[in-house]
Every structure is written in C-alpha cells, then in structure tokens.
C-alpha positions in Angstrom: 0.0 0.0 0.0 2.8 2.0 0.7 4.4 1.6 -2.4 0.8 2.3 -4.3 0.3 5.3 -2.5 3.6 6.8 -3.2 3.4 5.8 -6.9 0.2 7.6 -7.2 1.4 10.9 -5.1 4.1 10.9 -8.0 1.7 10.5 -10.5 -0.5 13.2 -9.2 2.5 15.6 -8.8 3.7 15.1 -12.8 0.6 16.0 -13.6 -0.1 18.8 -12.0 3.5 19.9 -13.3 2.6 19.2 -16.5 0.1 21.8 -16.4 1.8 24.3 -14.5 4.3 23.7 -17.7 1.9 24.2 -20.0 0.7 27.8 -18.6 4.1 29.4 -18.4 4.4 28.4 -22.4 4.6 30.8 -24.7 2.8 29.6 -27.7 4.5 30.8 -31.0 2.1 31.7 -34.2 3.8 32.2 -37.1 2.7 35.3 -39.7 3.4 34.5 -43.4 5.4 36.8 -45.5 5.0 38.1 -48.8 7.0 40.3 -51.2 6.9 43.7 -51.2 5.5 46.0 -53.7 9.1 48.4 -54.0 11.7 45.4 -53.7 15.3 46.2 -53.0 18.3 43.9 -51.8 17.2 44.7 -48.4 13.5 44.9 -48.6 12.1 41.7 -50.7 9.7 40.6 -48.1 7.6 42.5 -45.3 5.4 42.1 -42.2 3.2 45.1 -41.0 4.1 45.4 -37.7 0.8 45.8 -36.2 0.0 42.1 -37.1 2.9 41.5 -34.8 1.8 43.9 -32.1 -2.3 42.7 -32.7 -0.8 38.8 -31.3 1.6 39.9 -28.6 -1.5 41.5 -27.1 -3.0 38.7 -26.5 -0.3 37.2 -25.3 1.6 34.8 -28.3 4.9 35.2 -29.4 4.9 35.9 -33.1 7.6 34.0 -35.6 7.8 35.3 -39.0 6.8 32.6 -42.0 9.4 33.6 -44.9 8.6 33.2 -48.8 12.1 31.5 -49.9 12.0 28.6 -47.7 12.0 24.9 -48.9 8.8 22.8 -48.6 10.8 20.6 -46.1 11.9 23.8 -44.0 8.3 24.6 -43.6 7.0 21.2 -42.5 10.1 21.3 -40.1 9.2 24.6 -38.6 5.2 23.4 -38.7 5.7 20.9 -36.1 7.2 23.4 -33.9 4.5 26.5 -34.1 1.1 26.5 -32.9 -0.5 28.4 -35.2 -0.6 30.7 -38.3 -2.3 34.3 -39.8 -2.2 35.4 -43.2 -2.3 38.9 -43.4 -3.8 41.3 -45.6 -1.8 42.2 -48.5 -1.8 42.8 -52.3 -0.1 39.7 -54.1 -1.3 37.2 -55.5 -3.6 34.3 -53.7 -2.1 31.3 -56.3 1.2 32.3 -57.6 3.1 34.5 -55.1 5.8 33.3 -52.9 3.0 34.0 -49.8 0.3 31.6 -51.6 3.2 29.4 -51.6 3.9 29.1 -48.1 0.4 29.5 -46.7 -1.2 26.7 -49.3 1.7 24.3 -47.8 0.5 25.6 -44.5 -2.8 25.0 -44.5 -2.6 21.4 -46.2 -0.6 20.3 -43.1 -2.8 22.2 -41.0 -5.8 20.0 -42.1 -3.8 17.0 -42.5 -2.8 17.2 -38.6 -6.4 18.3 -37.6 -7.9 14.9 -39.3 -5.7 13.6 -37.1 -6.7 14.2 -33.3 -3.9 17.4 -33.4 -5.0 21.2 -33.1 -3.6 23.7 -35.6 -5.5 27.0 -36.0 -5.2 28.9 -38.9 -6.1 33.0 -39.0 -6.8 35.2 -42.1 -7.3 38.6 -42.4 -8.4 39.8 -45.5 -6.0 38.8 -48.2 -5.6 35.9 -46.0 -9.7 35.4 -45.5 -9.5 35.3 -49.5 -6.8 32.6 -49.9 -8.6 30.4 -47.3 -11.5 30.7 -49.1 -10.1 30.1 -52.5 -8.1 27.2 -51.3 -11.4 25.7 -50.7 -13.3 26.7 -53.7 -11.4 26.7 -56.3 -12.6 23.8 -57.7 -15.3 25.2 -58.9 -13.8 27.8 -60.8 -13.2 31.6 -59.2 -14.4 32.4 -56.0 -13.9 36.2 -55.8 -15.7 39.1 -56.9 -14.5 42.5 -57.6 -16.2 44.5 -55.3 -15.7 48.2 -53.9 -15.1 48.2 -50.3 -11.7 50.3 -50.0 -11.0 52.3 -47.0 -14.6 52.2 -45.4 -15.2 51.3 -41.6 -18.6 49.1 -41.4 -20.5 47.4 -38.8 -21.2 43.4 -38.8 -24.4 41.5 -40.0 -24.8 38.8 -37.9 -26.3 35.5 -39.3 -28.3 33.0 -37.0 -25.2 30.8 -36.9 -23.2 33.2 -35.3 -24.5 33.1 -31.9 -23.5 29.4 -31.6 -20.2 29.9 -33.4 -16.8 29.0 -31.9 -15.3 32.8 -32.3 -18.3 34.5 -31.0 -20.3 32.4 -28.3 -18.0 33.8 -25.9 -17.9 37.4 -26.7 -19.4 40.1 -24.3 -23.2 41.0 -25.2 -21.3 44.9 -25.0 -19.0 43.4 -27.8 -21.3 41.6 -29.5 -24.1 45.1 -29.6 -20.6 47.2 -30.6 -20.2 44.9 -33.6 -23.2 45.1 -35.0 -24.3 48.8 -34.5 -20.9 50.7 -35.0 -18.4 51.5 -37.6 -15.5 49.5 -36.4 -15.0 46.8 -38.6 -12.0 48.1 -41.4 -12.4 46.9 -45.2 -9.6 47.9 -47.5 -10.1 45.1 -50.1 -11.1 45.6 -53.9 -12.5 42.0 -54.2 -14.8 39.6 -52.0 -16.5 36.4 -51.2 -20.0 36.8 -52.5 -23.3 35.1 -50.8 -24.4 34.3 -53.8 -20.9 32.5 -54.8 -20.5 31.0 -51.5 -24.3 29.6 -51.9 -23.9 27.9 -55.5 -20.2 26.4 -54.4 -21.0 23.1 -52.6 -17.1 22.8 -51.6 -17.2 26.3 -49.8 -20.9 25.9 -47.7 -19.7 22.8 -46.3 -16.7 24.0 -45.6 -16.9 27.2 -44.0 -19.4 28.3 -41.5 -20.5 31.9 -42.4 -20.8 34.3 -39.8 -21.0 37.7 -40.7 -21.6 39.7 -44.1 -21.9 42.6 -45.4 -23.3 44.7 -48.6 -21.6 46.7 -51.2 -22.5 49.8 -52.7 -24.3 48.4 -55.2 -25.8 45.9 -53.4 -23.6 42.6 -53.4 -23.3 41.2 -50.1 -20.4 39.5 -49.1 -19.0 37.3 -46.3 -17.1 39.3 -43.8 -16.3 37.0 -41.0 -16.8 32.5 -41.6 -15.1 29.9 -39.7 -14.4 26.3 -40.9 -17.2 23.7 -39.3 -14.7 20.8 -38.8 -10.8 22.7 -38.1 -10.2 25.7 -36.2 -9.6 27.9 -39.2 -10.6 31.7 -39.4 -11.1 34.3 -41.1 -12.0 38.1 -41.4 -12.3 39.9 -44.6 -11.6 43.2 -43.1 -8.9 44.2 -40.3 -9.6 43.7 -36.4 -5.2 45.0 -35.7 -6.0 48.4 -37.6 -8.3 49.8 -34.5 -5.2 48.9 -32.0 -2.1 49.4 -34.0 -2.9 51.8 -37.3 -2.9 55.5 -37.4 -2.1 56.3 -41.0 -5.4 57.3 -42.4 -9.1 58.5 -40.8 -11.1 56.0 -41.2 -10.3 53.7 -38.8 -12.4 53.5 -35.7 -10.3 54.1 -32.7 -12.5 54.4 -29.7 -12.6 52.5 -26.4 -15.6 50.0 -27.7 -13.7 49.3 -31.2 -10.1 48.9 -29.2 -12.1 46.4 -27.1 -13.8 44.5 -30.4 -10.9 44.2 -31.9 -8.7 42.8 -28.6 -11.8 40.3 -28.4 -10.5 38.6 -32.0 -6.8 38.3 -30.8 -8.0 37.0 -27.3 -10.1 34.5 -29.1 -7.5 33.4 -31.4 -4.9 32.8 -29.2 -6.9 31.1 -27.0 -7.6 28.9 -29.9 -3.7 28.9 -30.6 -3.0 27.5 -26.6 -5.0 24.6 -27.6 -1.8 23.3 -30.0 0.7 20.7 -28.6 3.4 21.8 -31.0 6.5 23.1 -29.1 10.0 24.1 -29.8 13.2 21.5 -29.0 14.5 24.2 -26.6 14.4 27.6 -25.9 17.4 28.3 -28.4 15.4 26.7 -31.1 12.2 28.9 -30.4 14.9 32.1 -30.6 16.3 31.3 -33.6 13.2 32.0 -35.3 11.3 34.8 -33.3 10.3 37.9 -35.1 12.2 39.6 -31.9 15.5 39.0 -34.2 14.3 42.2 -36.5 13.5 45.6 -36.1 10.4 47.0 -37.7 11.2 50.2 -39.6 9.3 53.9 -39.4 7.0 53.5 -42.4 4.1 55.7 -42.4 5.0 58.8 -44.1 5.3 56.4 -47.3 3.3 53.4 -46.6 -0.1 52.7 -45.3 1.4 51.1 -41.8 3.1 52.9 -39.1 6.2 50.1 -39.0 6.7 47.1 -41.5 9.5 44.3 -40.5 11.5 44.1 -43.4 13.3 40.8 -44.9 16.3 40.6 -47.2 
C-alpha cells in the first residue's frame, strides 16, 4: 500500500507539473510573409508590424513565415509552431511566394487536424481570401471584384453566429458594438459573395458563415466564416488596424472598437493555446522569433506605421 500510495502521489505531482508547464508556455504563431510591392536587396519581403503587435497583445509570441524557404523547411518549422495568420496584403492568392507558403501551410494544417492534433489557422483579408479560394477553387473563381476600400462598417450577424466558436464567448457589450458601430476596417477591392458562397458546394460545407456585409451596389459579401470541422478563421476586413494603425481617418479608434478588436486576438490565441506543438528548446524557439528584426518607421510612405522588413 505503501508503495501504491507513493506511486500515485508521483503521479499526481507530474501532472499537476505538466500543467503548470503548460501555462508558463509561450505559444509561438507564425505570420506569413509576402513580397513587397518596391523590392530592393534589403526589402524583398515584409510584415506590418501591427500584425505583430495585434498577437503579442494577446499574449503569443509571433515568428515570421518567410517566402524563400524549402517545402521541407516549412514542415520542419510546422511541427514546432502553434499556429498561423495570413495577413492582408496585395499579391497574388495562387502564384506569389506567400500563396506558396500559406497553401503548404494549410494542407498540413488540415492534414494534422484529421488527425486528433490542433492547428488554428487566422486570415485577415488577403488571408480570408486565400482560405476561401483554397477551398473553392474547384469550382472555378471564388472572388468578386467588389468596392469596399477604405470604409469602416458594422457586422451582419447571421443565425449561426451566436453558436459559433469565435463568438459564443464574446461580451453582449462586444457583441451590440459589432453590429451597430463602424468598427469593422475593409480595405479590399475583391470579395466572397453570398451568392458564390451559396452555389459552391465545396465552400458551404466547408466554412461556416458568420458575418456579411453589402456593397454599394448591393452585393453582399462574407465578412467573418469559420471552418465547421478545423479551427480555421477568417476576417475579410482588419480587427489590428483599430489597435495598431494611425495612417489614415477612417479607422475607428475608440474604447468600444479597441475592445472589439482585442476580443479577435483574445479569441484566437486562446484557440492557438489549444496546439501541442512546441520548440526542441528555448534556443530553437529564438532562432526563429520575429524579436531578431526591427520594424522600420514607415508611415510617411506606406499605409502602416512600422513594417518588419526581410532581405
């Protein structure tokens, strides 16, 4: 009895330090890359910084996902990271180095998912429309040129929202922001359409849609979905902008949209703390940390206050 009772104190106390563990990790999500639109030697590739500072609020450490890596360097570093964005941008969703990396990406993000393992996936905007034409490309084109640039919109809830993963746990005060104010930033010159998303059988039973919205000229689109089966998101306008971005006027700034926009990060790095991936050591995680670069002074040229540049 002795022995039983000691075996199962030891038991009890490698568990609890397992979880003790697990709450002082830092989980790392990885943002992807993509080439930027005045290239020189020292500026190929770039990373707003806000996306950086948008995940760090929440609490992840942020890695950056580089467009010249082999296909065997990103399924290393995959089984390391816990999670991934795609941020907005202005390249191309099928032939640029970032559609490379975040295609890879999210074919061993489903892959592991079918599998028991947890692997959330984030996109915002550019990102939202590679997800979605990852998915329904199959049948053709998915997106719609549509004119939504630089206007701040509230959220159209659909019934399936309320018993969504993203939003069931968002305050009724965050919730009633969303849907009556201006906080929500578009900047993108195509969309998802409702009426595409309805007639592509390999898009409505893949993604849950959660929010939309409607153009000038009346085409609504899909502004918020998330996948029914894996933890993948997506947001076609920009929840870091209200936090992090001060270049233009449009974007809403106030205490209700700062909080909205926290809410998303919260949510998806909670999401992200779900993932058993983990570095080798603590020298392997640094090697590969964002924290290696320095974000440059961008906004009296660019639309972002700092961009993290890569030769």
């Amino acid at each position: 009895n002795v022995f039983l009772y000691f075996f199962i104190l030891l038991f009890l106390l490698h568990f609890i330090n397992f979880f003790l563990i697990k709450e002082k990790r830092m989980y790392v999500i990885c943002v992807v890359a993509q080439e930027f639109y005045q290239p020189t030697p020292s500026k190929k590739s770039y990373i707003p910084a806000s996306y950086v500072k948008y995940l760090e609020s929440a609490g992840a450490r942020v890695a950056p996902i580089h467009i010249d890596k082999t296909e065997d360097e990103y399924r290393a570093l995959f089984k390391s990271i816990n999670g991934v964005l795609y941020p907005g941008g202005n390249v191309n969703t099928s032939t640029s180095g970032y559609a490379r990396a975040a295609r890879l990406l999210f074919d061993l993000a489903m892959e592991v998912s079918s599998i028991s393992d947890y692997f959330p996936l984030w996109g915002t905007c550019l990102g939202f429309q590679l997800m979605a034409c990852v998915i329904g490309e199959k049948n053709g084109h998915v997106l719609s040129t549509t004119n939504n640039s630089d206007v701040a919109l509230p959220l159209n809830f659909t019934k399936e929202a309320k018993e969504s993963r993203m939003f069931k746990s968002f305050p009724k005060d965050t919730l009633h922001t969303l849907a009556t104010e201006s906080v929500t930033i578009n900047s993108h010159k195509y969309s998802l359409t409702m009426d595409t998303y309805r007639k592509s059988e390999s898009l409505n039973t893949f993604y849950r849609v959660l929010t939309t919205n409607t153009t000038d000229n009346g085409k609504m689109f899909i502004s918020t979905m998330e996948a029914y089966k894996y933890p993948f998101y997506g947001v076609q306008w920009h929840p870091e902008k209200s936090q992090f971005e001060r270049t233009n006027t449009f974007t809403a700034h106030s205490p209700s949209a700062v909080k909205a926009a926290q809410c998303f990060a919260d949510f998806f790095v909670s999401e992200v703390r779900k993932s058993c991936h983990s570095f080798s050591s603590d020298e392997e995680e640094k090697k590969v940390l964002i924290d290696e670069y320095t974000p440059s002074y961008t906004a009296d040229w660019t639309n972002f206050e700092q961009i993290f540049f890569f030769s």
